[in-house]
N, C-alpha and C positions, 0 to 999 in steps of 0.2 A: 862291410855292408854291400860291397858291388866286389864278385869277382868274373872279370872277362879273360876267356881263353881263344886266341887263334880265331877271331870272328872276322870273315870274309863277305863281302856284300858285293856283286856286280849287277849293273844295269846293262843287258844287253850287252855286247862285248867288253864295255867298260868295267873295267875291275874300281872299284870307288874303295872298298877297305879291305887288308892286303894281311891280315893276318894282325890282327889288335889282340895285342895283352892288357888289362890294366886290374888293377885293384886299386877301389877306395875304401879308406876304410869310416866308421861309424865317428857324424859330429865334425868331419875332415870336409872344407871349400877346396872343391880342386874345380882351375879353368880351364879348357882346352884352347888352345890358340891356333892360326896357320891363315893362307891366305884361302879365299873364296875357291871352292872345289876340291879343297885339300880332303874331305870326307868329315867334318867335324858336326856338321848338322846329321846325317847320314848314321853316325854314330852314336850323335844323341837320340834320333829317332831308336836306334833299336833299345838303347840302352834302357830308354823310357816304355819300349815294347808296343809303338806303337809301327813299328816296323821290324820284319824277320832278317837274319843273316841267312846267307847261303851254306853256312855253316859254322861249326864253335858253339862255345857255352857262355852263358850265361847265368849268374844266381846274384840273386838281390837280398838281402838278408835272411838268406838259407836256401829260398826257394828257387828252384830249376825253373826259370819262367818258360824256358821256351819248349819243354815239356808238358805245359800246363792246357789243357781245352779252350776255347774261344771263348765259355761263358765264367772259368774258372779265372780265365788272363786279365776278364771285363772286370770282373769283382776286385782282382788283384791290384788293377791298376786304376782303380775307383779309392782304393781303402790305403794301400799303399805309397802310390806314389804322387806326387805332385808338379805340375809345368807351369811356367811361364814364358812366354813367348814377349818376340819386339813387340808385337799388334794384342793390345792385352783381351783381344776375343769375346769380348762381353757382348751381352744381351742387352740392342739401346730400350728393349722394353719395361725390363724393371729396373728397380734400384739397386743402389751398391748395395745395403742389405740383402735383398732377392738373388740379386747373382752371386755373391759369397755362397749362400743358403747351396744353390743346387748341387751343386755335389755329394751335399750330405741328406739329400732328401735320394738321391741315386744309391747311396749307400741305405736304404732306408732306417736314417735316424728320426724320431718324432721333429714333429714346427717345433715345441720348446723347447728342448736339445738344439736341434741347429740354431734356431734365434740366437739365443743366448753365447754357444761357443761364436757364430758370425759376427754380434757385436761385440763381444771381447776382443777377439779379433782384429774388427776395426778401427774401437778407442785405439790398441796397442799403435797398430797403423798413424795415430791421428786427425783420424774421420770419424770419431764421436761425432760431431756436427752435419754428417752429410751422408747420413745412413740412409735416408730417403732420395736422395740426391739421385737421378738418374743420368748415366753414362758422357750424356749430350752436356748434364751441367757442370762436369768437373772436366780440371787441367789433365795435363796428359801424364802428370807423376802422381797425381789420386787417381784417376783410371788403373796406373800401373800395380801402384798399393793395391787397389779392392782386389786385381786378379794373382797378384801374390796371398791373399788374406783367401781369397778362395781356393788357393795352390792348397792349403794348409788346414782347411776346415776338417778333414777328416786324420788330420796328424800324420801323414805320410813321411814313410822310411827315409824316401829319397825326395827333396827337390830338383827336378832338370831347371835350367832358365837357358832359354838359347836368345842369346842379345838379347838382355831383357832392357836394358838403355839405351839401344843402339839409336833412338829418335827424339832421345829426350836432350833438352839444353843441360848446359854444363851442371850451373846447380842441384837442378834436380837429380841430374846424375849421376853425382857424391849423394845424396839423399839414399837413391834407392839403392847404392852400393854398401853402404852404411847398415840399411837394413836387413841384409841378407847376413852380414855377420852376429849381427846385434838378435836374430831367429836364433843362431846358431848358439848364443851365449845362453838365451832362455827355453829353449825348446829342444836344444841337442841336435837341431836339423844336421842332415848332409847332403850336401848343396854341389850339383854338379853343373858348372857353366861353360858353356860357347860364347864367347865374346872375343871383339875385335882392339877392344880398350885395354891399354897398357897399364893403365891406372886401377884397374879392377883387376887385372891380372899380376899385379905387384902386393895387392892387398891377400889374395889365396896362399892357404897354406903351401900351394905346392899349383905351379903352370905348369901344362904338357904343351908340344908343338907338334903340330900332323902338317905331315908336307907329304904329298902324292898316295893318301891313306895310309900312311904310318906315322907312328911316334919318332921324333927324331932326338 
């Protein structure tokens, strides 16, 4: 599903990733680990294409992304791929239904289409009840839900999650750790995480560890 060669990334004098190999393959949880500055966000970002290497390749279920044009990479990474972040990035304007919806109205799918996939969606979640509910009125592990359930509205290849628990209390964070294997049993997801939690990284198929931008 993901194969990375040789990808290099410096800021300014700073060399941040030093020459990354990896492959995931299809339906595969794999967590990246290391301490703060190790490159492990840095590499999610390109991985997820929302940042470039300074060089290496890149292909995400087949495709050369980093060959691909700016409005070909948009569509790619609209239709394709999926994020969740620590801070789950919602819109306090509409509802958990509304904010699931946008991505696939960006992909231009019809209202009935996205309605309908958004609240499936969200029952699976466990927010049948609070599909109206806007952002201000739910806990901080239903906020995280709706932006996982938005991660997926358009059925992307790849989920990234870069500390997607990293603010949440303990229980909720067996909760949504739970849920990202339990995608993975009914949807085939392949789920690539940054996290700092041992306990979510015991549960992946397989933990990497980046110390000074490499795999060690």
């Amino acid at each position: 599903m993901i194969q990375v060669r040789n990808i290099e990334k410096s800021f300014g004098t700073l060399k941040v990733l030093k020459g990354i190999d990896l492959e995931v393959k299809k339906s595969e949880v794999v967590s990246i680990m290391g301490a703060s500055g190790a490159g492990k966000s840095t590499l999610l970002q390109i991985l997820g294409t929302l940042s470039t290497p300074d060089s290496g390749e890149l292909l995400i279920d087949g495709t050369d992304v980093l060959k691909l044009g700016e409005k070909s990479l948009a569509e790619f990474r609209n239709r394709r791929l999926g994020f969740v972040f620590q801070f789950h990035h919602l819109l306090p304007e509409f509802t958990a239904l509304e904010n699931v919806m946008i991505p696939a109205f960006i992909a231009g799918r019809s209202r009935k289409d996205a309605e309908k996939e958004a609240v499936a969606l969200l029952e699976d979640m466990g927010l049948g009840g609070r599909l109206d509910h806007k952002p201000s009125e739910l806990s901080g592990g239903e906020q995280q839900r709706v932006a996982i359930a938005r991660a997926l509205i358009n059925r992307p290849a790849v989920l990234f999650a870069d500390e997607p628990s990293g603010n949440l209390d303990t229980r909720t964070k067996e909760e949504i750790h739970n849920l990202f294997f339990r995608l993975r049993e009914k949807y085939g997801q392949t789920v690539v995480i940054v996290t700092h939690d041992p306990d979510l990284a015991k549960m992946c198929d397989r933990s990497l560890f980046m110390v000074d931008g490499q795999f060690v």
